[in-house]
N, C-alpha and C positions, 0 to 999 in steps of 0.2 A: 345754768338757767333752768325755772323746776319745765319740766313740759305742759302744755296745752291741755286744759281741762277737756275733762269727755265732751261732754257739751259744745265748745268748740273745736275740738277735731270733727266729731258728729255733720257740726252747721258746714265744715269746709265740704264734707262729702253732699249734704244732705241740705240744702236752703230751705230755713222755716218760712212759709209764708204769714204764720197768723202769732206768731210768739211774743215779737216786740207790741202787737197789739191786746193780745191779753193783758202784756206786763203793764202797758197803759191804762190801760182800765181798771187794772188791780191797787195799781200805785192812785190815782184817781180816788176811786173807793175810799181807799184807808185813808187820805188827807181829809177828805170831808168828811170822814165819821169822825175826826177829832175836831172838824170846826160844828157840828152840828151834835157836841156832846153835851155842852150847856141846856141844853133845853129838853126838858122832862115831860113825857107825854101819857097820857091816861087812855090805855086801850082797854076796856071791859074792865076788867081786876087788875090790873096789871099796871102797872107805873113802872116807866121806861126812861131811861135817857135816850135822846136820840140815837147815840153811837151804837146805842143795843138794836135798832131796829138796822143798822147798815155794815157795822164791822164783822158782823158772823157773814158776810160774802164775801169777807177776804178769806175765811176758811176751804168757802165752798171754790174760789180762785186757788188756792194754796193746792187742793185735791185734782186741780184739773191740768195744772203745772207739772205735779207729779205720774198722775198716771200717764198724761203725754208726752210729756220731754223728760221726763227722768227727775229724779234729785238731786240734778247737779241744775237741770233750769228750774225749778224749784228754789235753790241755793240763790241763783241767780237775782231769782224776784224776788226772796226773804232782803236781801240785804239791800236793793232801792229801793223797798216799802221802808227801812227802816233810816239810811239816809233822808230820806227826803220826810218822813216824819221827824225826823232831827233836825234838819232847815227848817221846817215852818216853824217848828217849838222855838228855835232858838230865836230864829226875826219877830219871831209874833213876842215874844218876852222879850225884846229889844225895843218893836219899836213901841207896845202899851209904857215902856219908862222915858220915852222920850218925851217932852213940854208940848201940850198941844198946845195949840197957833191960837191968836187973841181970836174970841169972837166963834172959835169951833166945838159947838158945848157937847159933841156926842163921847168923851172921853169917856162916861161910867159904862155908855153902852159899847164900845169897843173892849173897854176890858173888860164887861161881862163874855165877850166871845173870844175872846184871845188872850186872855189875863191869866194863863195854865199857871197853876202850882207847880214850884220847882218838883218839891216831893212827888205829886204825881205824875209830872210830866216822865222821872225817873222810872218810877212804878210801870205806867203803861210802857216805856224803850222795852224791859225788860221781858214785859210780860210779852209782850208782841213779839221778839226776839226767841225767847225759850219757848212759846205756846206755836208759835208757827215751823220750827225747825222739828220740833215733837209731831207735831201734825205731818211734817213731811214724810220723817225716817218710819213713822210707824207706816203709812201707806207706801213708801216703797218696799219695805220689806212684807206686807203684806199681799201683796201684787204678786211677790216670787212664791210666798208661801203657798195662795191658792193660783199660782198659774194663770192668774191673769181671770179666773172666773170671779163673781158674786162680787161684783163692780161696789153695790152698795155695804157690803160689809166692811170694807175697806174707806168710803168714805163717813160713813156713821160711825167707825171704831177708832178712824185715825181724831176726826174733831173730839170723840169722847176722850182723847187723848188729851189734845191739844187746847182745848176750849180751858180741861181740869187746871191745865200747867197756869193758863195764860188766867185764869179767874183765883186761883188761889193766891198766884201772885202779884197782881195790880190790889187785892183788896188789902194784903196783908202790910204788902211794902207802901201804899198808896193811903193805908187807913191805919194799922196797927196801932194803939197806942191812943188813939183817937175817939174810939166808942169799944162798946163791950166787945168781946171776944163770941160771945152768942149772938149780938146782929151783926158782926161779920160772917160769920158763919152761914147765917141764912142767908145774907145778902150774895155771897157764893152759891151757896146752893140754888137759890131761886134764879139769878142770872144764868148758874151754868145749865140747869133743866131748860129754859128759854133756847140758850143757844145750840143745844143738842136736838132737843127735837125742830126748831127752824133747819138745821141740816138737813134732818130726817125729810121734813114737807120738801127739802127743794132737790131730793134724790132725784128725783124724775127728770129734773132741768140739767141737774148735774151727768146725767146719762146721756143725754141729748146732746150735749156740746161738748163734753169727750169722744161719742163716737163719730162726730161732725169734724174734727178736729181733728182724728184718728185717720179718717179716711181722708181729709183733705189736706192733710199732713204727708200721709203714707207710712205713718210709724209705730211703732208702737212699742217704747222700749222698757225693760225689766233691769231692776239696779242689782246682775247679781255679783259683780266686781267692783261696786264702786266705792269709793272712797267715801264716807260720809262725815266726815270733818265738815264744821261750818265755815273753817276759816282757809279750806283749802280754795287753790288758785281757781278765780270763778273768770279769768280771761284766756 
């Protein structure tokens, strides 16, 4: 039988008090950025789907997992954010084909909120998947390189990471084929400059509740033996 993930030998020595409640709030987050991505919003120049205004704070959750509990609770929260984005795609594309009831006429507006394209439904598992495990490994191991100093170089280089993986791949797997190869292109680029520097503005926050965390945790740990396989033992 394999043994007990860091993370959990860790929690047997060590009881987190705030851990399952980040994962709540992170898992939280990411569901409603995918029920609130239908709708397109007009900020100054900028035209947004909603999910652009809420999914770049699972990154900034992603960063706070890592530098506090390591990469293996990191690991932990990647793959509930990603089940349970799995559940609702899957129910919510079950129940928009089931027969509405005589007499219930909101069926177009329900499937305008819940009617996900198989194809992208595909696209974003994927991108969320590969953009957030990237986001992680690069800030743990950047954590060891500086020593645990220059908090935000590690958070603005790992999303620079992460944002890249997770926006080249929903547009391409999600649109290729679809429209030009030039407004995909921008369409990457002008979302991932949004979602990097929204990182950048919420450094400050993100300083704040890591070392709130840090100290009311009492830890503060450095990945420099661990395993970083996505699919190793997360119990």
């Amino acid at each position: 039988m394999a043994s007990p993930s860091f993370l959990t030998r860790l929690t047997e020595q060590h009881r987190f008090r705030y851990y399952d409640l980040c994962l709540s709030f992170f898992v939280v987050v990411l569901l409603i950025s995918n029920l609130v991505a239908p709708k397109i919003c007009q900020i100054g120049p900028f035209t947004l789907s909603g999910a652009q205004l809420l999914f770049p704070l699972t990154y900034i959750f992603g960063d706070i997992f890592t530098e506090v509990y390591g990469y293996a609770g990191s690991r932990r929260a990647i793959w509930h954010g990603f089940l349970a984005q799995t559940l609702l795609t899957t129910l919510a594309m079950t129940i928009v084909q089931l027969p509405p009831a005589p007499g219930w006429g909101n069926q177009q507006a329900f499937e305008t909120v819940f009617g996900f394209l198989p194809r992208l439904v595909v696209a974003s598992l994927i991108a969320y998947w590969c953009g957030e495990f990237a986001n992680s490994f690069v800030m743990a191991k950047m954590k060891v390189l500086t020593k645990g100093r220059m908090l935000w170089t590690r958070t603005i280089g790992s999303t620079a990471v992460g944002q890249l993986v997770d926006t080249v791949i929903v547009m391409i797997v999600g649109f290729g084929g679809t429209m030009s190869w030039e407004l995909i292109f921008n369409l990457i680029w002008s979302g991932y400059v949004v979602k990097v520097v929204y990182e950048a503005a919420a450094t400050p926050v993100t300083y704040l509740v890591v070392n709130a965390l840090k100290k009311a945790e009492g830890v503060d740990l450095y990945d420099t033996d661990t395993d970083f396989n996505p699919f190793a033992r997360m119990s």
